[in-house]
MIPAGU-94986 format. One record per residue (C-alpha): x, y, z; residue number from 1; residue in one letter. Coordinates in pm, 1 decimal. Layout:
# residues N
[rec [X Y Z] NUM A]
...
END
This chain:
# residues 194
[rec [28380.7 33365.8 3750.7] 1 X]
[rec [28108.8 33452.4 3983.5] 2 X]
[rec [27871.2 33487.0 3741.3] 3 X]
[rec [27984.6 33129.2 3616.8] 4 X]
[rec [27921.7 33019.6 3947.2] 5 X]
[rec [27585.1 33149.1 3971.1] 6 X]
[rec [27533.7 32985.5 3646.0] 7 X]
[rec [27616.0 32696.8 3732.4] 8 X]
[rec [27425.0 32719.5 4085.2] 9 X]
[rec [27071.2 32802.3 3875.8] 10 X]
[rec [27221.3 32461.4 3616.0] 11 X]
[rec [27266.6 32236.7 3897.8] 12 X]
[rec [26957.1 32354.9 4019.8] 13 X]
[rec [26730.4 32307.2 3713.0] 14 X]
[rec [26923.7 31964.5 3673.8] 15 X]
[rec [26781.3 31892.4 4008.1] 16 X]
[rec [26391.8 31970.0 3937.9] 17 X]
[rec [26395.8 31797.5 3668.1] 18 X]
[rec [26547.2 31501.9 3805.0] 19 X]
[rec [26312.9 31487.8 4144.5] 20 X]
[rec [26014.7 31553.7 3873.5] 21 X]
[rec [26117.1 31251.6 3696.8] 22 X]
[rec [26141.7 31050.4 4026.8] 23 X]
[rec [25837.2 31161.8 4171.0] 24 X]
[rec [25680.0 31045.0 3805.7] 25 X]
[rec [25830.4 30715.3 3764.3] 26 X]
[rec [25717.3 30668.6 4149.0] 27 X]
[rec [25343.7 30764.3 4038.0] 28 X]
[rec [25403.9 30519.1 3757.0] 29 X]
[rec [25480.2 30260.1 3940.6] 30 X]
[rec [25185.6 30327.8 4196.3] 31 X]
[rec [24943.9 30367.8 3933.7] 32 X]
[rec [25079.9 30022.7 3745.8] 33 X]
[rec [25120.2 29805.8 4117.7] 34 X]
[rec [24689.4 29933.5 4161.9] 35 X]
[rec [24657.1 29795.7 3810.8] 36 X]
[rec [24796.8 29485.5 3913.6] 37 X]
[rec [24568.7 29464.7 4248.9] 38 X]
[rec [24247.4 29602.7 4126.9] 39 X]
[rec [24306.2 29286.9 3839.6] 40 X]
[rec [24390.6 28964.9 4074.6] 41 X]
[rec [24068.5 29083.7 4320.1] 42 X]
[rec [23857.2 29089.5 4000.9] 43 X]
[rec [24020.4 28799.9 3881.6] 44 X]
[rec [23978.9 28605.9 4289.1] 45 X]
[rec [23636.9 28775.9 4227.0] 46 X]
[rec [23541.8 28571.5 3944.3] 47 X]
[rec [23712.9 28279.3 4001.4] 48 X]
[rec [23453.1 28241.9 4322.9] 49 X]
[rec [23221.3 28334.3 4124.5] 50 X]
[rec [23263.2 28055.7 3911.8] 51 X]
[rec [23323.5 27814.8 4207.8] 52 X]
[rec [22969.2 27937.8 4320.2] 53 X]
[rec [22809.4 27873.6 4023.6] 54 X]
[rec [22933.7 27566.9 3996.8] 55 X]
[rec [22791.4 27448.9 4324.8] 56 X]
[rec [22436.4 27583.2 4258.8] 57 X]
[rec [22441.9 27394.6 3928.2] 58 X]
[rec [22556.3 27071.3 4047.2] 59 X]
[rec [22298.5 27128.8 4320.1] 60 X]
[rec [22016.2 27250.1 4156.0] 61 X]
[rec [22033.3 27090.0 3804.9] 62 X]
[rec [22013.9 26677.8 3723.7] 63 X]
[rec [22384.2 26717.3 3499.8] 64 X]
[rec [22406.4 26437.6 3221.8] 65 X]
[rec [22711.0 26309.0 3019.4] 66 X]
[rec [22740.6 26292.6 2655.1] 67 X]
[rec [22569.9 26001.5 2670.1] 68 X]
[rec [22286.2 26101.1 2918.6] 69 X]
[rec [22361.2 25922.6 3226.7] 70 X]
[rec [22347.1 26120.5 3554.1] 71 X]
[rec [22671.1 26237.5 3667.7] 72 X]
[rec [22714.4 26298.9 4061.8] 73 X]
[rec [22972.8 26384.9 4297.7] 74 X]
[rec [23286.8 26479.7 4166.1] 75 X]
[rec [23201.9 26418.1 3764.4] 76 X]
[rec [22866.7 26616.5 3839.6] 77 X]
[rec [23090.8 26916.8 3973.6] 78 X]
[rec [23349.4 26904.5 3731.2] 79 X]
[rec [23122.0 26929.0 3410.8] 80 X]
[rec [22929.3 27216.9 3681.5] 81 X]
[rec [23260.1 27377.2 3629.8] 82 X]
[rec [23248.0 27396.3 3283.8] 83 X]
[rec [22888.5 27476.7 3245.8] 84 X]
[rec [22976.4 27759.6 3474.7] 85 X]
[rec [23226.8 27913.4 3285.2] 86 X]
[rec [22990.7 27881.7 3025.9] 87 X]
[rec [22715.8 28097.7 3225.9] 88 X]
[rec [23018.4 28312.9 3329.1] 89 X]
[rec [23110.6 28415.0 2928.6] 90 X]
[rec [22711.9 28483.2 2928.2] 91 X]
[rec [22683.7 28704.0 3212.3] 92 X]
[rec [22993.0 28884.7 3084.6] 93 X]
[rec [22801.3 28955.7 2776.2] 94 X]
[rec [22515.8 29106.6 2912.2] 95 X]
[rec [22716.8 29306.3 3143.4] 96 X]
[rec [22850.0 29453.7 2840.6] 97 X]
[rec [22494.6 29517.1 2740.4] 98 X]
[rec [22394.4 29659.5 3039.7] 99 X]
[rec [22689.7 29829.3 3181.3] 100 X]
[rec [22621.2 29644.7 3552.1] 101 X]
[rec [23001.0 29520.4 3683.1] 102 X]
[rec [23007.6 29167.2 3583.4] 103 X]
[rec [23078.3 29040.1 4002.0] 104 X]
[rec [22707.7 29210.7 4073.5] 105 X]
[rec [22561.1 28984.8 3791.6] 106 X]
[rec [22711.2 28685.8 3930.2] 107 X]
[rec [22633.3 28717.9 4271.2] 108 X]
[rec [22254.7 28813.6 4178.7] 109 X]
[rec [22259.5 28500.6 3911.4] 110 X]
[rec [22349.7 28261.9 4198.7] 111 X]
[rec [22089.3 28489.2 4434.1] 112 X]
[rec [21812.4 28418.8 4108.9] 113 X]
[rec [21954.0 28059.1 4022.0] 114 X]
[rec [21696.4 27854.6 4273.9] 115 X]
[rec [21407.2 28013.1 4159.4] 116 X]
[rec [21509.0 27999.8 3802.2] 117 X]
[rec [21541.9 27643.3 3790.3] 118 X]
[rec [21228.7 27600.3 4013.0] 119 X]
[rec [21065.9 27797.9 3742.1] 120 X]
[rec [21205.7 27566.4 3483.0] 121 X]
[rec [21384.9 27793.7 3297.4] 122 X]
[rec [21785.5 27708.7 3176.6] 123 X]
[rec [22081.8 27859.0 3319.7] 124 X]
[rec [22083.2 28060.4 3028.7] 125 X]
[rec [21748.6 28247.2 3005.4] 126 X]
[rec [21814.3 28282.5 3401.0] 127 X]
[rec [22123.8 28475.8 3343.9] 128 X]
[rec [21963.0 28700.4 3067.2] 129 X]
[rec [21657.7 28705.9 3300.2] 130 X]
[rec [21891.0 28801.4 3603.4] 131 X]
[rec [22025.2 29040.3 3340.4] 132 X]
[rec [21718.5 29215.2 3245.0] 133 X]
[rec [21577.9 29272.1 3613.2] 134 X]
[rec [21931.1 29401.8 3706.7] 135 X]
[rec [21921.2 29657.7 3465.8] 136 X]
[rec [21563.4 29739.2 3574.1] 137 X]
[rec [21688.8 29805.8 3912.1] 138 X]
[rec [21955.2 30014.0 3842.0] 139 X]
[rec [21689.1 30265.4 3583.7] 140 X]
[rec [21483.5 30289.6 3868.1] 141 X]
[rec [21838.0 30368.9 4121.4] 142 X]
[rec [21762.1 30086.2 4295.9] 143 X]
[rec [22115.2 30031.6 4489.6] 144 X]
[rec [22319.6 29702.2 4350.8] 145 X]
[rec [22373.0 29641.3 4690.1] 146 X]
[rec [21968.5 29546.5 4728.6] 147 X]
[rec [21962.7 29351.8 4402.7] 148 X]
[rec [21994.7 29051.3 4543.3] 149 X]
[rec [21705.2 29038.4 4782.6] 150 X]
[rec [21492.3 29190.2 4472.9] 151 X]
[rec [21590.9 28926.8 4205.6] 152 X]
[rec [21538.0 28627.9 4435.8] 153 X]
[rec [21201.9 28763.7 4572.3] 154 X]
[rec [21052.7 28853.9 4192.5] 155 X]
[rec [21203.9 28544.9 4053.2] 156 X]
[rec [21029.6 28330.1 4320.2] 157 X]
[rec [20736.3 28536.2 4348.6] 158 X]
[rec [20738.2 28600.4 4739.7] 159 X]
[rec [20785.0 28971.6 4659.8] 160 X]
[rec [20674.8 29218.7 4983.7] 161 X]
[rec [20588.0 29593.8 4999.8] 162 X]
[rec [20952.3 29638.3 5068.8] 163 X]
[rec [21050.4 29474.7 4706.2] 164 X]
[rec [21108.7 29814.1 4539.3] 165 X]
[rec [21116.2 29664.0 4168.8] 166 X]
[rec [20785.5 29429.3 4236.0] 167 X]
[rec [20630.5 29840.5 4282.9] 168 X]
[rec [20839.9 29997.3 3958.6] 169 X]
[rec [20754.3 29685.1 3688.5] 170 X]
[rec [20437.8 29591.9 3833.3] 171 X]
[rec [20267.8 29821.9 4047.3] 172 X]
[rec [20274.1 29634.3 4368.1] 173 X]
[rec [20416.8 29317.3 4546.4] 174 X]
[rec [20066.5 29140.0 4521.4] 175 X]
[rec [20054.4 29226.1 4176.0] 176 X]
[rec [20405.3 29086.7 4135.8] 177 X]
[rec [20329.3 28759.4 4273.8] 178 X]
[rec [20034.7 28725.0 4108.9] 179 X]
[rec [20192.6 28744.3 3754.4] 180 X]
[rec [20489.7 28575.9 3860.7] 181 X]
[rec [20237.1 28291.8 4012.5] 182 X]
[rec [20076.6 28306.6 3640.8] 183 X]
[rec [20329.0 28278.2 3397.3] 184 X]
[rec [20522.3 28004.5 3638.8] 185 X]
[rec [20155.6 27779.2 3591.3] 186 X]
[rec [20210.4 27861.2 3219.0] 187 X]
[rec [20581.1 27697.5 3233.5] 188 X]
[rec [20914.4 27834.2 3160.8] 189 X]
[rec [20901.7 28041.9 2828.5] 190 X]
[rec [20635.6 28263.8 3002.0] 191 X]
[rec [20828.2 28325.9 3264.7] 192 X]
[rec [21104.1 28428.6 3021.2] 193 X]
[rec [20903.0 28658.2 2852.2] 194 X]
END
């Protein structure tokens, strides 16, 4: 009888451990699940601004033309915008699965590159595989994402300084940088590309 009772002490015991480690994992589960859920609506608020922002850059950098090719403006122009930037969204999704740069830096540097893409000539489309391409030239030479912007605007528009790290890496220095840029902009918009 007493050793039944210590039996049944070291039972109710085990019983017990088990039963606070299955609490304390269905509490991690839920943790882990509920970060799951936050870490997706931010990315999805994330691009969903992203979009918005495109959007407005396109309607206000691009002439945007119905089916029929008559200039759309105010709300029509920002509504197709809307579209077209989901469009440029899908895009920049792509090449962030070629490049493996989070798909939020792309679009904020593709809105950052955007003015001087279309002052260059070039579509949305070769800007957001040319935003692509100098992105993933920053990050090989560990160039911070946080800088990217400032670089891809000032190579882009050619008004690269000393302090344009990339305009050094790709070309050898700022003035060189601008002067190519300068060039292949004269040349028109599939030299840029290039």
């Amino acid at each position: 009888s007493e050793r039944q009772a210590g039996l049944s002490a070291v039972s109710f015991i085990k019983w017990y451990a088990v039963i606070q480690l299955l609490r304390q994992g269905f509490h991690l589960v839920t943790e882990v699940i509920s970060g799951l859920i936050t870490a997706g609506a931010e990315y999805n608020k994330t691009i969903e601004n992203s979009r918005v922002g495109i959007a407005t850059l396109v309607a206000g950098q691009y002439e945007i033309r119905d089916a029929q090719g008559a200039l759309l403006t105010g709300q029509n122009a920002f509504q197709a915008a809307m579209g077209i930037s989901s469009d440029l969204l899908r895009e920049l999704e792509v090449q962030s699965f070629k490049t493996g740069i989070p798909l939020e830096k792309l679009a904020v540097a593709f809105q950052e590159g955007a003015a001087a893409g279309a002052s260059s000539g070039l579509t949305l489309k070769q800007t957001a595989v040319l935003v692509s391409r100098i992105t993933a030239q920053a990050r090989a030479a560990n160039i911070p994402l946080g800088q990217l912007n400032e670089e891809v605007r000032s190579l882009l528009s050619g008004t690269a300084t000393r302090n344009t790290r990339l305009a050094n890496v790709l070309f050898g220095s700022a003035t060189e940088a601008n002067k190519q840029v300068k060039a292949a902009k004269a040349k028109g918009p599939d030299e840029v590309f290039k």
